[in-house]
C-alpha positions in Angstrom: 0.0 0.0 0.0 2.6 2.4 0.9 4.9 1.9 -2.2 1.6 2.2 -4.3 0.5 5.4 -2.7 2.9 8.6 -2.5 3.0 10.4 1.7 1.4 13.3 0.9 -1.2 11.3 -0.7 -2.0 9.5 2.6 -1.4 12.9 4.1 -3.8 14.4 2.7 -6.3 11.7 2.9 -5.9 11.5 6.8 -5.8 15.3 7.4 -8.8 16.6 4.8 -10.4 13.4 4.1 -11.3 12.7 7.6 -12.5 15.8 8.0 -15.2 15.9 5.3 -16.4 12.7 6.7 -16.5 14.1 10.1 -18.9 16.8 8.8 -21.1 14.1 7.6 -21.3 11.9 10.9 -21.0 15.2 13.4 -23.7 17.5 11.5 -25.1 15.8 8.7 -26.7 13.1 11.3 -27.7 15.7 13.7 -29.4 17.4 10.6 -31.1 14.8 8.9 -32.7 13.7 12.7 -34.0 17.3 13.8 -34.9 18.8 10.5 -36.5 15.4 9.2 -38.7 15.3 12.5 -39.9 19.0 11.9 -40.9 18.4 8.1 -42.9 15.1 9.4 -44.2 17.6 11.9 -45.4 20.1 9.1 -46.1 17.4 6.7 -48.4 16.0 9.4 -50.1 19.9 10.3 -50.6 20.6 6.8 -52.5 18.4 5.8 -54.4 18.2 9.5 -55.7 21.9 8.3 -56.5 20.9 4.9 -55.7 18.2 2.8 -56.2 19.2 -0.8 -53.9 22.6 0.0 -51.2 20.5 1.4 -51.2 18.0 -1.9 -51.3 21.1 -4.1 -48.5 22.0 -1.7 -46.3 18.9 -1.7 -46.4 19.0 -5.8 -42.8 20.3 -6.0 -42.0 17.9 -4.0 -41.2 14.8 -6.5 -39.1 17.3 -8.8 -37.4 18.6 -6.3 -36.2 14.9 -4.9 -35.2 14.3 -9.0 -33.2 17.5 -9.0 -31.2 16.1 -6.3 -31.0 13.2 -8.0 -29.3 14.4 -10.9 -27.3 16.9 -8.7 -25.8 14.3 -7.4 -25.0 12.3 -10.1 -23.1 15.3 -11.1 -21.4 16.7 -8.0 -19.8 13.4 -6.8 -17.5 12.9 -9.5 -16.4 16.8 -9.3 -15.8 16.6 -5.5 -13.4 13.1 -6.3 -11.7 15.3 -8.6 -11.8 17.9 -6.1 -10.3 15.4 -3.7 -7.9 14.1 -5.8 -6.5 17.6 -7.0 -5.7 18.0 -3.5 -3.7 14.7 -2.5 -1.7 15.5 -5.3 -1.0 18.9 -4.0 -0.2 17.4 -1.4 1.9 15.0 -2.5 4.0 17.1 -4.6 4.6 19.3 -1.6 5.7 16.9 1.2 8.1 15.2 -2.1 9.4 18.9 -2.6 10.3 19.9 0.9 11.6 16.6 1.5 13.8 17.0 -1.9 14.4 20.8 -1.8 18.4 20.5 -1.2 18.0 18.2 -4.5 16.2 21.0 -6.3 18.5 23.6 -5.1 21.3 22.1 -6.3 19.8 21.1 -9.8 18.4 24.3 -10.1 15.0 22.9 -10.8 13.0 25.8 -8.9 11.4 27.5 -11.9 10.3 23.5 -13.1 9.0 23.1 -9.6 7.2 26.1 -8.7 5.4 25.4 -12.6 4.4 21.6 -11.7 2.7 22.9 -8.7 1.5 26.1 -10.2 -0.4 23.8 -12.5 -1.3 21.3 -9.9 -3.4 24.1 -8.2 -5.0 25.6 -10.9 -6.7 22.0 -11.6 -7.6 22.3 -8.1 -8.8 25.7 -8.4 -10.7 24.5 -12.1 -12.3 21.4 -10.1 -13.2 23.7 -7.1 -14.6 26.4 -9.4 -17.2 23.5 -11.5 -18.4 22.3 -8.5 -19.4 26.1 -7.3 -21.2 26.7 -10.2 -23.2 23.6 -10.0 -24.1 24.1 -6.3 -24.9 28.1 -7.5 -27.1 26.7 -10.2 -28.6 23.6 -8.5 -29.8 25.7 -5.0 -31.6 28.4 -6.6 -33.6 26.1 -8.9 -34.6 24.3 -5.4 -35.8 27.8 -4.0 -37.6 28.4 -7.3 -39.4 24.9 -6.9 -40.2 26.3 -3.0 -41.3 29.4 -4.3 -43.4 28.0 -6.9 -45.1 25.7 -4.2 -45.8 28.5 -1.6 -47.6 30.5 -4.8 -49.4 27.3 -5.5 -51.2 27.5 -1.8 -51.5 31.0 -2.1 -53.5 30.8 -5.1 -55.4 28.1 -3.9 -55.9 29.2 -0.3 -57.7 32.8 -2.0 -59.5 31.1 -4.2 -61.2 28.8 -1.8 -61.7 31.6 0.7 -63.3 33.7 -2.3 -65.9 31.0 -2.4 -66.2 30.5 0.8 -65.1 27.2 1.4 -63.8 25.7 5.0 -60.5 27.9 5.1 -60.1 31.2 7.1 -57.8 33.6 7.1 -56.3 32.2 10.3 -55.9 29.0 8.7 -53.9 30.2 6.0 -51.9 31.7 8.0 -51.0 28.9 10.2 -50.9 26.9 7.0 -48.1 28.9 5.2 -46.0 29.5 8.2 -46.0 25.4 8.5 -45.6 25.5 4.8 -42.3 27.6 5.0 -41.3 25.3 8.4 -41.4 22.6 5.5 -39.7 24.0 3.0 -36.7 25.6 5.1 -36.1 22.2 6.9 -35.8 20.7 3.3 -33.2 23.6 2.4 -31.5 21.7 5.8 -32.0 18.4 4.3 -30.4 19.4 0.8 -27.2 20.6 2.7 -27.0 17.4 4.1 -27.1 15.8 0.6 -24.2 18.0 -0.2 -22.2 17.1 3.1 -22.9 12.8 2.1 -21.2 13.4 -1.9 -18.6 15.6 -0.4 -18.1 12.7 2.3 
């Protein structure tokens, strides 16, 4: 194992590795417990007040689970990259400063300080795709629960213009459980993001 796999390597998958998974066990679990017990909660109220505004409500819902889908499919290989740019930051550094009299004396500086000039910019490049993903998946997922609350709203006046069983009051409660729902799913999608990173 250790003549396959270069120090800094292992280095870097102690040090950062470990990390990212401790992020994942230490908040991600704590996440997914509280904030999936509040949207059962709200899930649960919502449709206690009324159950044809919390279907109309919940109709986001399956294409907002397929946009994660598909966000993930695309973000895990990007943070392996991401991952991998780094050990082999790593790896050239810890071979560097172990070899620097070697440099020195071949004067191989300009060659070195190049290799690892180029070794960070794919680390910046990998680092820069997986932003703009997560800057174009996350604002699709608050246009999808932006596009539910206006659902209810629409909904929720037109049945109180016609005087059906909802009051003012009731919409009231209902949206602030509806944005309960769909702020503890925000939670939940961070948490998707902390498991590919992981």
């Amino acid at each position: 194992y250790f003549h396959r796999n270069r120090t800094g390597d292992i280095m870097s998958r102690l040090s950062n590795d470990v990390g990212s998974v401790e992020d994942m066990v230490v908040h991600g679990t704590d996440e997914v417990i509280s904030d999936g017990l509040r949207v059962a909660i709200a899930v649960g109220a919502i449709f206690w007040m009324s159950w044809k505004l919390a279907l109309l409500a919940l109709l986001p819902v399956p294409f907002f689970l397929t946009t994660m889908i598909i966000f993930a499919r695309f973000v895990r290989p990007l943070y392996r990259k991401i991952r991998d740019e780094l050990g082999e930051i790593n790896a050239q550094l810890e071979e560097r400063v172990a070899g620097i009299l070697v440099i020195k004396a071949f004067g191989r500086e300009r060659y070195e300080y190049d290799n690892f000039e180029s070794a960070s910019r794919k680390y910046y490049d990998a680092n820069v795709r997986a932003i703009k993903l997560w800057s174009t998946f996350f604002p699709a997922i608050a246009f999808l629960t932006s596009l539910g609350m206006l659902l209810v709203l629409w909904r929720g006046g037109l049945m109180m213009s016609k005087g059906e069983a909802v009051s003012i009051g009731t919409m009231m409660a209902f949206v602030g459980y509806l944005q309960q729902f769909y702020w503890r799913i925000g939670g939940l999608v961070r948490v998707v993001d902390l498991y590919n990173r992981a």
